[in-house]
C-alpha positions in Angstrom: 0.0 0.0 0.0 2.5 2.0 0.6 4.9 1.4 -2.1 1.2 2.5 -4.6 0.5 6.1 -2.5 4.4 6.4 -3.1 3.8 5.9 -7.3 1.0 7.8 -7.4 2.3 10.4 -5.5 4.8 10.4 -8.3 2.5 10.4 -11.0 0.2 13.1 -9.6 3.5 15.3 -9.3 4.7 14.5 -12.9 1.7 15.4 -14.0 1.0 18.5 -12.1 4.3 19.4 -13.1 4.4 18.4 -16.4 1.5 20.7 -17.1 2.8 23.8 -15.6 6.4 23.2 -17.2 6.3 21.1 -20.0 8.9 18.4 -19.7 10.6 17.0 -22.7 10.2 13.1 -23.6 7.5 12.9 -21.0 4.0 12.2 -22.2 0.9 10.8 -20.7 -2.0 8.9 -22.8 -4.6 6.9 -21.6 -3.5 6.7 -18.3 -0.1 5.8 -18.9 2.9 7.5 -18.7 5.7 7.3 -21.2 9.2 8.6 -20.8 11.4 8.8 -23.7 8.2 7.3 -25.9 4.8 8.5 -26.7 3.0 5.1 -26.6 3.6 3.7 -23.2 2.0 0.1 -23.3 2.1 -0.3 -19.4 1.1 2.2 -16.5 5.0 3.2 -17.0 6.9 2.9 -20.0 10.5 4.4 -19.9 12.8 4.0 -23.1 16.1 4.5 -22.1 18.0 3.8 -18.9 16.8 4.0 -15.3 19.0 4.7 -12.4 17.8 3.6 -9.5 19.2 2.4 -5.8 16.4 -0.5 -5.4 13.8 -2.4 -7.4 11.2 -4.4 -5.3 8.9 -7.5 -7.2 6.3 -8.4 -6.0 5.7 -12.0 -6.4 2.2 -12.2 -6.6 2.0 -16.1 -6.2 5.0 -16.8 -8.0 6.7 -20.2 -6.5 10.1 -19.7 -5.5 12.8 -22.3 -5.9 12.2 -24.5 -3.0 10.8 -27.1 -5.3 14.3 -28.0 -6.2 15.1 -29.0 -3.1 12.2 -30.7 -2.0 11.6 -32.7 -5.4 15.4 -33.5 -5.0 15.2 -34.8 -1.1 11.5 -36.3 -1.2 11.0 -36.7 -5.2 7.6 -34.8 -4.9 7.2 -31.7 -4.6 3.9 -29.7 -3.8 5.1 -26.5 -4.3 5.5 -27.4 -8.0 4.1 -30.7 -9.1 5.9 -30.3 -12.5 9.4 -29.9 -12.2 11.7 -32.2 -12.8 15.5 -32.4 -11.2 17.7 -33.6 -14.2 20.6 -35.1 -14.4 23.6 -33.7 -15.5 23.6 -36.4 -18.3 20.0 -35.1 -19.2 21.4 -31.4 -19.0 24.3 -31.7 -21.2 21.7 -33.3 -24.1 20.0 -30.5 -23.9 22.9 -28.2 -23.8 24.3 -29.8 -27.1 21.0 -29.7 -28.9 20.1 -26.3 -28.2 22.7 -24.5 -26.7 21.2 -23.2 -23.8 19.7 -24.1 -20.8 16.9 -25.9 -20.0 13.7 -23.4 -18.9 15.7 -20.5 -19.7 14.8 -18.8 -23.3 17.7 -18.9 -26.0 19.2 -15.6 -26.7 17.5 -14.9 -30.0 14.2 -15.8 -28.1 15.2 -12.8 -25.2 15.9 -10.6 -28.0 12.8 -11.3 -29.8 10.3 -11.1 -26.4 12.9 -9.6 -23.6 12.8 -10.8 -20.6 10.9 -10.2 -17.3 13.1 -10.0 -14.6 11.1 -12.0 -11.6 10.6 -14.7 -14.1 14.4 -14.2 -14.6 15.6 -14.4 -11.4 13.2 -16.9 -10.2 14.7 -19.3 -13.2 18.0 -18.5 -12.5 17.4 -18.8 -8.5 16.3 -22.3 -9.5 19.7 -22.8 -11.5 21.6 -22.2 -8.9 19.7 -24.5 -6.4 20.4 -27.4 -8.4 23.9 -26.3 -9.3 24.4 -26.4 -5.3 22.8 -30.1 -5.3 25.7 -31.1 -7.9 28.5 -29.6 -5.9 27.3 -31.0 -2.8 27.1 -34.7 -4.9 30.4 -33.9 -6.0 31.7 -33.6 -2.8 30.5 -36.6 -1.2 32.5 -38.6 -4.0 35.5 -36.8 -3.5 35.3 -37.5 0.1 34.7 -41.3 -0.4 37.8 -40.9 -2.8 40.3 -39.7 -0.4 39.1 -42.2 1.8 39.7 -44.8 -0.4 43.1 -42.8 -1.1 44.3 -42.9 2.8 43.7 -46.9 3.1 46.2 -47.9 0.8 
């Protein structure tokens, strides 16, 4: 609630503002308001870069990652019925046939649609979750090889 009195705070005040001085690359239609472009297609369209010292998403019943976890401990997971841990075999298939990751768009595909960045960071959240499963894997094996190493 308070983050939406804050942006429309901000909106009144561009607009108030914008019609007593009129800003350059700053236009308003249908509600919207579009900086650096004239057709916004969301409440707030900027073309261009945004400086900024903090972004917050709202997930707004996104899942987080802790399906890896609990698919990978319990081979269920509630939290996301779908997913599937693959093997690094199954990964590196995948890899070779179409040179990217699995769940996560190719690059012509980002260029093509961009990218939304809590999908992003929820994908690549996941990545790293099971990237942490195969280090702690790989772990265990080394530590059953030096123990095999220190009996001879």
């Amino acid at each position: 609630m308070k983050y939406m009195l804050l942006f429309c705070f901000f909106i009144f005040t561009i607009n108030t503002y914008s019609q007593s001085k009129k800003l350059k690359n700053i236009y308003s239609e249908n509600n919207k308001i579009g900086i650096g472009t004239k057709y916004p297609d969301a409440l707030l369209t900027v073309k261009g870069n945004i400086h900024t010292q903090e972004i917050m998403v709202d997930l707004n019943g996104a899942v987080t990652p802790d399906y890896v976890f609990e698919t990978y401990y319990t081979s269920f997971s509630g939290l996301n019925p779908t997913y599937r841990f693959l093997s690094l075999k199954e990964i590196e298939t995948f890899i070779k046939k179409n040179h990217h990751l699995p769940k996560i768009p190719s690059a012509k595909e980002m260029e093509l649609n961009g990218l939304s960045l809590k999908e992003m960071n929820l994908l690549l959240l996941e990545k790293i979750e099971e990237l942490t499963l195969f280090t702690i894997e790989q772990q265990k094996e080394i530590d059953l090889l030096k123990q095999g190493q220190t009996k001879k």
